[in-house]
C-alpha positions, 0 to 999 in steps of 0.5 A: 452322233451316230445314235442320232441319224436313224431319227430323220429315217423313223420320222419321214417314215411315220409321216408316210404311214400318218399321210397314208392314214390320211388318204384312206380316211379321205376316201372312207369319208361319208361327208359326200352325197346327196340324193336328188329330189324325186318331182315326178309327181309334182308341179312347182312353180317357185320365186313368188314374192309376198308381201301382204299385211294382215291383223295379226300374224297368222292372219297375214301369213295365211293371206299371204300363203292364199295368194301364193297359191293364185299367183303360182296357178296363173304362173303355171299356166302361162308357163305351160300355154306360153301365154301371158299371166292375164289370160290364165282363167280364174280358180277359186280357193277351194279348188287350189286348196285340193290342187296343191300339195304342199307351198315351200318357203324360201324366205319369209319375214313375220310381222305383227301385222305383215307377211313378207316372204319368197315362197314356192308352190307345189302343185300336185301333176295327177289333179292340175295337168289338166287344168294348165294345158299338162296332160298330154305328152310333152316334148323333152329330151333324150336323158341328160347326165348333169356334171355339176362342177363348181370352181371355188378358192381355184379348186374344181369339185364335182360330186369329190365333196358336198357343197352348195351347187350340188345340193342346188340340182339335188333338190332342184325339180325337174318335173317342168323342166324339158330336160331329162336329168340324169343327177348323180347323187355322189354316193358308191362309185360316183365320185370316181366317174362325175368329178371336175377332171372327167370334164376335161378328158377328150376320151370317147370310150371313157364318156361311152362307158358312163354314159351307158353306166348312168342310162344317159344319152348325152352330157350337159356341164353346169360351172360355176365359179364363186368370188368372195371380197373376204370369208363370208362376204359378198360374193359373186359367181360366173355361171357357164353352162356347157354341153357334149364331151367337149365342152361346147358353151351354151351360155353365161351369165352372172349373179352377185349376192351382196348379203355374203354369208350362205350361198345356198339361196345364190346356187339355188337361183342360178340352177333356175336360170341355167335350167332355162339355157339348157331349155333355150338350147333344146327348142333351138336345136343346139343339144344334138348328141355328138356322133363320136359317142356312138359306138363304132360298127362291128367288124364283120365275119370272113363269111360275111365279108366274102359274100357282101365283097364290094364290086370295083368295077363299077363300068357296064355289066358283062354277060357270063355263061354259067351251066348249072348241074341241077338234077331237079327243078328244086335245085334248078331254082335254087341256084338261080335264086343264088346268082341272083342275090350276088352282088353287082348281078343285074340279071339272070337269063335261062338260055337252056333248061335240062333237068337232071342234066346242065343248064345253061343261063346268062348272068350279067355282072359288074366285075370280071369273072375271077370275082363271081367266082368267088362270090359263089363260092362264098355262098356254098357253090362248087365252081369250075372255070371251064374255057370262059364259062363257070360250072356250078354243082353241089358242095360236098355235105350240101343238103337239097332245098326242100320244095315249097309247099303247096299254099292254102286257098285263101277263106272266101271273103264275106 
């Protein structure tokens, strides 16, 4: 028997070292990332259902393509004029032929003689901005950092692992949109910043340090939460969408894909759609950047301190009597000017000029004369209290102000 107990050690300590294996195998995985979709160059209008019969196959479908491209112009438009469909004007197919760069299809049925498809198209910014009302400036927002998080079987995942609704904003095209995503692409150091349980930490500095990392101004949270009857069957899933380090909600909605099988075409359709809360909430003045993102004011400097000191006393300004030791009018300005800049002094008034001598001026200042002292002292000046008055001379290692030099005579004007 005794041969027999080290067993129970020697396995827990192989199904440490196999658990250990494991881990690092999970964090070495490279099942994780997608690169966003770069739109800037493109205009896509998407959603265009057809369905239109031909003689043969290639014939429907490239009828069907032919009034793609019209539909998605005068959508276009209308988006970009807010106006409705029927006024867009008309373009020939020639034109629409150089205007759109690509069409993509998101479902299509081929018959013999019919074509029956969901398409988008793609149209190309440098050559159709101006002709939909596009080629000014528009109104967008401050950079956005996206955290897509989607909720299924009970378990939240952000970037941690590949799936469907990441993929849906990784390729989704931002190009019409007024918000200006920043998308993670859930490659190096990502998954370990945009991940479900950041979503959750109320921590400032935290969110202050990512959003710095990524150039963002402020947070948006796209949630989704999918429900299956069974594996592969319907299914449905509850849209939230979520903006600033809190949390707050924007709006929900609901999409129930009753086909089950691939998700894609349900996530595809709900970042659509929850594009446009955010869009909503933008134009309504509810994506304000939360103050306690910014960073906090820097401490100022002793120095600084001294010299800016608040004034208490805010009551009627008392007149104190400084003498200036200036031995020329240089100096004399000089230390005019000083008093001058203190704060809570409302006026300096020359009583006696002597130069090279003590100069007698009357300052009125909110405070008693213990705190003026100290804000000229701050200020490089050697002040005595002498029965009631204040004595000004030059610090040790004080160099003279130099005179201002004598201004050029403007040019004589034409």
């Amino acid at each position: 028997m005794k041969f027999r107990r080290p067993l129970p050690l020697f396995a827990a300590m192989l199904a440490i070292t196999g658990f250990g294996s494991a881990l690092i195998a999970q964090l070495e995985s490279g099942d994780r990332g997608i690169l966003p979709l770069d739109s800037s160059g493109v205009l896509e209008v998407g959603g265009i259902h057809i369905d239109i019969g031909g003689e043969t196959a290639e014939a429907a479908r490239y009828a069907g393509w032919r009034e793609a491209q019209r539909i998605g112009f005068r959508m276009l438009w209308a988006k970009a004029n807010n106006a409705p469909l029927n006024q867009a004007p008309a373009v020939d197919d020639a034109t629409l032929d150089d205007l759109v760069s690509s069409i993509s299809v998101e479902k299509e049925q081929i018959g013999p003689g019919r074509y029956i498809a969901d398409l988008g198209v793609l149209f190309d910014r440098s050559r159709a901005a101006s002709l939909v009302g596009m080629a000014g400036d528009n109104r967008r927002s401050e950079p956005m950092l996206l955290m897509p998080v989607m909720i299924s079987g009970g378990t939240p995942t952000a970037l941690e692992t590949r799936n469907a609704w990441q993929r849906a904003w990784a390729s989704f095209r931002t190009s019409t949109s007024a918000i200006d995503y920043v998308r993670p692409s859930g490659l190096g150091v990502d998954p370990l910043l945009v991940n479900a349980a950041q979503v959750d930490r109320p921590g400032r500095a935290w969110w202050r340090n990512i959003l710095d990392y990524y150039g963002a101004a402020d947070i948006l949270v796209a949630q989704v939460e999918v429900h299956r009857l069974f594996p592969g069957g319907p299914a449905s899933a509850h849209f939230v969408a979520r903006h600033g380090p809190d949390g707050e909600v924007v709006g929900s909605f609901d999409i129930h894909d009753r086909d089950g099988g691939d998700l894609q075409p349900l996530m595809n359709k709900g970042a659509q759609q929850m594009d446009q809360l955010f869009t909503a909430a933008l134009n309504s003045g509810r994506l304000h950047r939360d103050p306690s993102l910014n960073l906090p004011p820097a401490a100022p400097s002793p120095e600084e301190a001294a010299a800016e000191q608040v004034v208490t006393d805010v009551g009627p300004a008392q007149a104190y009597q400084l003498l200036v030791a200036a031995p020329d009018a240089a100096w004399l300005s000089y230390a005019i000017g000083s008093i001058r800049s203190v704060p809570g002094v409302d006026s300096v008034t020359e009583t006696s000029i002597a130069l090279g001598g003590t100069s007698s001026v009357v300052a009125a200042y909110h405070g008693d004369i213990s705190a003026l002292r100290a804000a000229l002292m701050a200020r490089g000046w050697s002040v005595d209290y002498e029965s009631g008055q204040l004595r000004l001379s030059r610090s040790a290692g004080s160099t003279a102000p130099t005179a201002p030099s004598t201004p050029l005579a403007p040019p004589p004007r034409p």
